[in-house]
C-alpha positions as CSV (number, residue, x, y, z in Angstrom):
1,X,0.0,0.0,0.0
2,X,1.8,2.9,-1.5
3,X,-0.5,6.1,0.6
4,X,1.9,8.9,0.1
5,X,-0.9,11.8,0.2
6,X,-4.0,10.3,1.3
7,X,-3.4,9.1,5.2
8,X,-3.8,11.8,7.3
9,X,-3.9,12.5,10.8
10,X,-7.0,11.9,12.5
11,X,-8.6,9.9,9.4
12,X,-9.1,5.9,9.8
13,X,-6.7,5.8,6.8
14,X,-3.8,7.3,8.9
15,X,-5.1,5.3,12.1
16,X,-5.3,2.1,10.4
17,X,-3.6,1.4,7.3
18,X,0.6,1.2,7.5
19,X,2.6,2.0,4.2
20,X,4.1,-1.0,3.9
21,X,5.3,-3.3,0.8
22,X,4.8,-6.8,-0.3
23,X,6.7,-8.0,2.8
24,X,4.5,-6.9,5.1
25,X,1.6,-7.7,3.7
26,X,2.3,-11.2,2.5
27,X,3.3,-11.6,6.8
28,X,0.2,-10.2,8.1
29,X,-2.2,-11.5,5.8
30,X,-0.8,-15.0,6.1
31,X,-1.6,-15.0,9.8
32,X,-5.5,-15.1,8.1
33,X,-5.1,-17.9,5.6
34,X,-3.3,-20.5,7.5
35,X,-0.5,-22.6,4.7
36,X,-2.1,-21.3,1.5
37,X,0.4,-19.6,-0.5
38,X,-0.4,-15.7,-1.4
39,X,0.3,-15.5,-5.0
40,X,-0.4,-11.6,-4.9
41,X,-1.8,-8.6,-6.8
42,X,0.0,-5.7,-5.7
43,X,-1.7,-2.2,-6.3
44,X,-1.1,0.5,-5.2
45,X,-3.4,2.8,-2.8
46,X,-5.1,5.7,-4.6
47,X,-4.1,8.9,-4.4
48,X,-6.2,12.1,-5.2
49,X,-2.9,13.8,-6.1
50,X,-1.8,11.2,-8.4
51,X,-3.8,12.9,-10.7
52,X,-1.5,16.0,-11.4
53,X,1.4,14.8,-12.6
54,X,3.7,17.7,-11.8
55,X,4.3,16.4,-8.2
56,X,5.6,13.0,-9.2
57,X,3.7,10.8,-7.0
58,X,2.5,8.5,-9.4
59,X,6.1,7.9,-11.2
60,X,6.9,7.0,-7.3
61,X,4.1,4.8,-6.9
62,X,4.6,3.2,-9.8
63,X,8.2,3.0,-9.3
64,X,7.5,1.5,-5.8
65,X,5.4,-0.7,-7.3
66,X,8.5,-2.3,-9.4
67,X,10.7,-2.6,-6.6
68,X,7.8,-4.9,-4.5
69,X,8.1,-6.7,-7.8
70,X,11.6,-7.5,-8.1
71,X,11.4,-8.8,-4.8
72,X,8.9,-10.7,-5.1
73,X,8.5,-12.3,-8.8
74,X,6.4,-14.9,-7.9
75,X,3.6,-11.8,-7.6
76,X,2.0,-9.5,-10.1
77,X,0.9,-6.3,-10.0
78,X,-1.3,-3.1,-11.6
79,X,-0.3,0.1,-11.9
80,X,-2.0,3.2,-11.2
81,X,-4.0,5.0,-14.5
82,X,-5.7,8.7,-14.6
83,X,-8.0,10.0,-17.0
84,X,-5.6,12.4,-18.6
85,X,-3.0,8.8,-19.9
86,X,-2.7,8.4,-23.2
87,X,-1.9,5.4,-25.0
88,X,1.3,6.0,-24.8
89,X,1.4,7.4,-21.2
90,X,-0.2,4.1,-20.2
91,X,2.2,1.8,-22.3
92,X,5.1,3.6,-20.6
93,X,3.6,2.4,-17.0
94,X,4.8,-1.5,-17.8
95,X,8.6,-1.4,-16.2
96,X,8.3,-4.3,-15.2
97,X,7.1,-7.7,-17.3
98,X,5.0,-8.5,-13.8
99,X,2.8,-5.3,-14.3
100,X,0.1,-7.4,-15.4
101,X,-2.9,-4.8,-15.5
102,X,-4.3,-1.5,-14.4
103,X,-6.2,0.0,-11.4
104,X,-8.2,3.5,-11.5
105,X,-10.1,5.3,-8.9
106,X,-13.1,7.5,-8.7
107,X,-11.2,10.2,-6.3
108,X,-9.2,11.3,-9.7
109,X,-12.1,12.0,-12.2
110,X,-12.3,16.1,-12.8
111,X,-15.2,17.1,-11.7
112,X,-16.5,19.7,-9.0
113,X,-18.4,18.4,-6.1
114,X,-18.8,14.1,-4.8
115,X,-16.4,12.1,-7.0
116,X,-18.5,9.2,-5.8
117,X,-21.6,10.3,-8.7
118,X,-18.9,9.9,-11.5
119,X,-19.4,8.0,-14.6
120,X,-17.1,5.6,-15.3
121,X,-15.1,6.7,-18.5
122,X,-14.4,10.2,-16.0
123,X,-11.7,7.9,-13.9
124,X,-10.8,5.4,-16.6
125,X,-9.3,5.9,-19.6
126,X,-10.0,4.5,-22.9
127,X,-6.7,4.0,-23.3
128,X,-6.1,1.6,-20.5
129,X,-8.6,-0.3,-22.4
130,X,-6.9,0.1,-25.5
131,X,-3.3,-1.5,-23.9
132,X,-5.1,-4.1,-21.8
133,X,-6.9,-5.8,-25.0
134,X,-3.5,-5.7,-27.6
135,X,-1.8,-7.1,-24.6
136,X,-4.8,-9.3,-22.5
137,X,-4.0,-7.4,-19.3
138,X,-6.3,-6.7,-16.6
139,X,-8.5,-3.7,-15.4
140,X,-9.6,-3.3,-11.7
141,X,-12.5,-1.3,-11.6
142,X,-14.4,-0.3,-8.3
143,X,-17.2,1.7,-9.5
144,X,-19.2,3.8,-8.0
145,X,-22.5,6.0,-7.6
146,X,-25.5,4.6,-5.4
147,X,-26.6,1.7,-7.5
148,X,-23.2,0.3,-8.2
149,X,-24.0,-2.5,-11.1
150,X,-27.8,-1.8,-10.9
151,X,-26.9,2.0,-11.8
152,X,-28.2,2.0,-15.9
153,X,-25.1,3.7,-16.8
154,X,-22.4,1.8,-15.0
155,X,-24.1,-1.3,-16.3
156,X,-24.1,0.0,-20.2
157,X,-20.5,1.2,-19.7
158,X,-19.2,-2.2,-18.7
159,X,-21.4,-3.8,-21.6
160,X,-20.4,-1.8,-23.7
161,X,-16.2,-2.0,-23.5
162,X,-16.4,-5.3,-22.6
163,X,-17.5,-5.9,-26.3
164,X,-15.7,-3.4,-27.4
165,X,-11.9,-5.2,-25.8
166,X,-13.2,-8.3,-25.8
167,X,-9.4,-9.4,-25.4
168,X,-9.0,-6.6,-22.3
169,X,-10.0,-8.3,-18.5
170,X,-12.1,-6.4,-16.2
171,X,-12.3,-7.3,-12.6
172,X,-15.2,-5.6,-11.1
173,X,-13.8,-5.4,-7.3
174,X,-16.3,-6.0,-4.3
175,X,-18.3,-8.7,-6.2
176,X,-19.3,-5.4,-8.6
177,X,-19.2,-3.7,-5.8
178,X,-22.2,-5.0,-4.3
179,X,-21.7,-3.6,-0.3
180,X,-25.3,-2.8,-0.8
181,X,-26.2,-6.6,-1.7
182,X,-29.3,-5.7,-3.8
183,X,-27.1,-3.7,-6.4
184,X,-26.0,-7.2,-7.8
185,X,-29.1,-9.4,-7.6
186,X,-30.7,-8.2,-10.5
187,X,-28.3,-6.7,-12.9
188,X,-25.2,-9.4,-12.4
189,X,-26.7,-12.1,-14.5
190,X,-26.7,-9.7,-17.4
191,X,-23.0,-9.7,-17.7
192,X,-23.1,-13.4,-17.5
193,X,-22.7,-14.0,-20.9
194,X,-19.5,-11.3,-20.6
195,X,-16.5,-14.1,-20.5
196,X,-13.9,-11.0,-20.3
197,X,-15.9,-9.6,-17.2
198,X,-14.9,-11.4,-13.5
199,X,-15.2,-10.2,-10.0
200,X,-13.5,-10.8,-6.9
201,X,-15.1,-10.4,-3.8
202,X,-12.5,-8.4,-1.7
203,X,-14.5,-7.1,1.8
204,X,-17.2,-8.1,1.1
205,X,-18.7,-8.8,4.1
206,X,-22.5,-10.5,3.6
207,X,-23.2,-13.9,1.9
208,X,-25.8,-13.1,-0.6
209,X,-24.2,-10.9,-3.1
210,X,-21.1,-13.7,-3.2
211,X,-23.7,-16.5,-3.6
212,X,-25.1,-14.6,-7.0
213,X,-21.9,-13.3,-8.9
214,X,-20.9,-17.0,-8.2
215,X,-24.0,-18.5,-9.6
216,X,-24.9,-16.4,-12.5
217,X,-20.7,-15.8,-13.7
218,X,-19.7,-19.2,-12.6
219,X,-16.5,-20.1,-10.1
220,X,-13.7,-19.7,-12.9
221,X,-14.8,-16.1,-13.1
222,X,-15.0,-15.1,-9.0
223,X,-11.6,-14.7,-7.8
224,X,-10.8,-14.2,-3.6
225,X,-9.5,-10.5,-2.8
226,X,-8.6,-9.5,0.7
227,X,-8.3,-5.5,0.0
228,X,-5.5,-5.8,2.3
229,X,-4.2,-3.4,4.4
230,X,-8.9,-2.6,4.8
231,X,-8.5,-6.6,5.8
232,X,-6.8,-6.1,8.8
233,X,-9.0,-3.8,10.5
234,X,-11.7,-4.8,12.6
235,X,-15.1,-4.2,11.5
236,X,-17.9,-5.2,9.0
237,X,-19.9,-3.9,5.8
238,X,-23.5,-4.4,6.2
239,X,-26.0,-4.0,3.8
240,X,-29.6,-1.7,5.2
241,X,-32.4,-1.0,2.9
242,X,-31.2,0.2,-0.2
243,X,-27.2,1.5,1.1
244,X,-24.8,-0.3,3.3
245,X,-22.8,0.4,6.5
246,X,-19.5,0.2,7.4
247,X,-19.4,-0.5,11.0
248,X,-15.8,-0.2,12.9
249,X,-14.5,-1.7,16.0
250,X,-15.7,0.9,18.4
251,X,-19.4,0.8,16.9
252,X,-20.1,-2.7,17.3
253,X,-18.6,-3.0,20.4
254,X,-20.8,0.2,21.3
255,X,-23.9,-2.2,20.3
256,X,-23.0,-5.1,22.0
257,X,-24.3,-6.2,25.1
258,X,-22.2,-8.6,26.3
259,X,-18.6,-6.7,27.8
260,X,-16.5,-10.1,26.3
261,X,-17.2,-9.0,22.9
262,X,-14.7,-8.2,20.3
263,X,-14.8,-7.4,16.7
264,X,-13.3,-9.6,14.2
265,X,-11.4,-8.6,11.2
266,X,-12.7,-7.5,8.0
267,X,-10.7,-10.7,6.2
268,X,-12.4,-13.0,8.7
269,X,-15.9,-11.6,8.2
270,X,-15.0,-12.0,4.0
271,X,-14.2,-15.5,4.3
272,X,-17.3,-16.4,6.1
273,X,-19.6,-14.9,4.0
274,X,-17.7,-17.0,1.4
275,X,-17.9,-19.8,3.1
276,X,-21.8,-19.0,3.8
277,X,-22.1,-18.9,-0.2
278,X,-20.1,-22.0,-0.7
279,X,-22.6,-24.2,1.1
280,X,-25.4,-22.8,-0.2
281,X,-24.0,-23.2,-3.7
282,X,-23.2,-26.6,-2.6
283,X,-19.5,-25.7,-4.1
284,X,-17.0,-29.2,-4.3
285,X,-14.1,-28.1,-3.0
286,X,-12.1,-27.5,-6.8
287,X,-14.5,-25.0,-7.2
């Protein structure tokens, strides 16, 4: 997690999340998963300011990104794109042969006011499209607005480019984002027939959102995400009415009526909601 802007004092960011490199997250996320070996995706943290290239930050990040490489090849990574990269601006991001896709962010699209109503195309470029389908590399995409996949344009978008680089992968993070579980109920199955499109279900915390992307996209396409350093903090995503809810440590134990309790970590709360989906999928254990 490369955070050189972003954490600030007083923020859960700055409180919570250390800058650390592949070392110390393949160490602390291994004391979640037991003996399975963490074959990771490195990316980097967004960064508002990574979007005005005068101040170097993303050169660094990506830079930083290609030293965690080197030492450890057996991982891959995705660099960091802004809607200003060319095609030659995003070609000149692959340093290192690991560099195996790209990750945008909603905090750099250029608009005035909540970056969290922007269309997709505002934070990621065609262009990362462009590269990612001459050279079959990945796209991470966390979208955003209220309605996540159920949101008409969001859903059109991801139809739409999907056809359009049909040789370009897009990972739609958070099981398509689905904290609010409804978002993906409906609208998943219509990207079923999208073999380019997959998801991984990093912090998600709730079963039924999992159980679908799994059921209408099929297992090949649902890859595990811990959104590591977020997996290390104790807590939960819940899903009310039509939103969700990030609850933290001192919330739930604020609810709870017995003095014993203790919050578990976000990465413990993901895998049982996987788990939950599992059974109910009746999933063998290749799958």
């Amino acid at each position: 997690a490369f955070i050189p802007n972003m954490a600030k004092p007083g923020t859960i960011e700055y409180d919570n999340i250390p800058v650390a490199g592949a070392d110390e997250m393949l160490s602390q996320q291994g004391k979640l998963y037991g003996d399975v070996f963490l074959r990771a995706n490195l990316i980097i943290f967004p960064d508002p300011a990574m979007a005005d290239l005068s101040n170097g930050m993303r050169e660094a990040g990506t830079q930083f990104l290609k030293k965690q490489l080197e030492k450890h090849p057996e991982c891959v990574g995705e660099a960091f794109v802004i809607p200003s990269d060319t095609k030659e601006d995003v070609e000149k991001l692959l340093i290192h042969p690991n560099i195996r896709g790209f990750k945008c962010y909603h905090v750099t699209a250029n608009r005035q006011g909540k970056t969290f109503d922007a269309d997709i195309g505002e934070y990621l470029p065609e262009s990362a499209w462009q590269v990612a389908d001459e050279r079959g590399l990945c796209i991470t995409l966390h979208m955003v607005k209220k309605q996540a996949l159920a949101d008409p344009g969001n859903l059109d978008y991801i139809q739409k480019m999907a056809r359009k680089y049909p040789n370009a992968k897009l990972i739609l993070a958070h099981a398509a984002r689905s904290f609010a579980a409804w978002t993906a109920m409906e609208s998943v199955k219509k990207l079923k027939d999208y073999p380019n499109v997959l998801f991984d279900i990093a912090a998600v915390c709730e079963s039924p959102s999992i159980f679908e992307v799994i059921r209408q996209a099929g297992p090949q396409r649902v890859m595990w995400g811990s959104d590591y350093p977020v997996s290390l903090m104790r807590g939960k995503c819940i899903s009310i009415a039509d939103s969700f809810l990030w609850l933290y440590k001192e919330q739930l134990e604020l609810c709870a009526s017995n003095t014993e309790f203790d919050a578990d970590l976000v990465g413990m709360e993901g895998l049982l909601a996987f788990q939950q989906a599992a059974y109910m999928l009746n999933l063998s254990r290749a799958e």
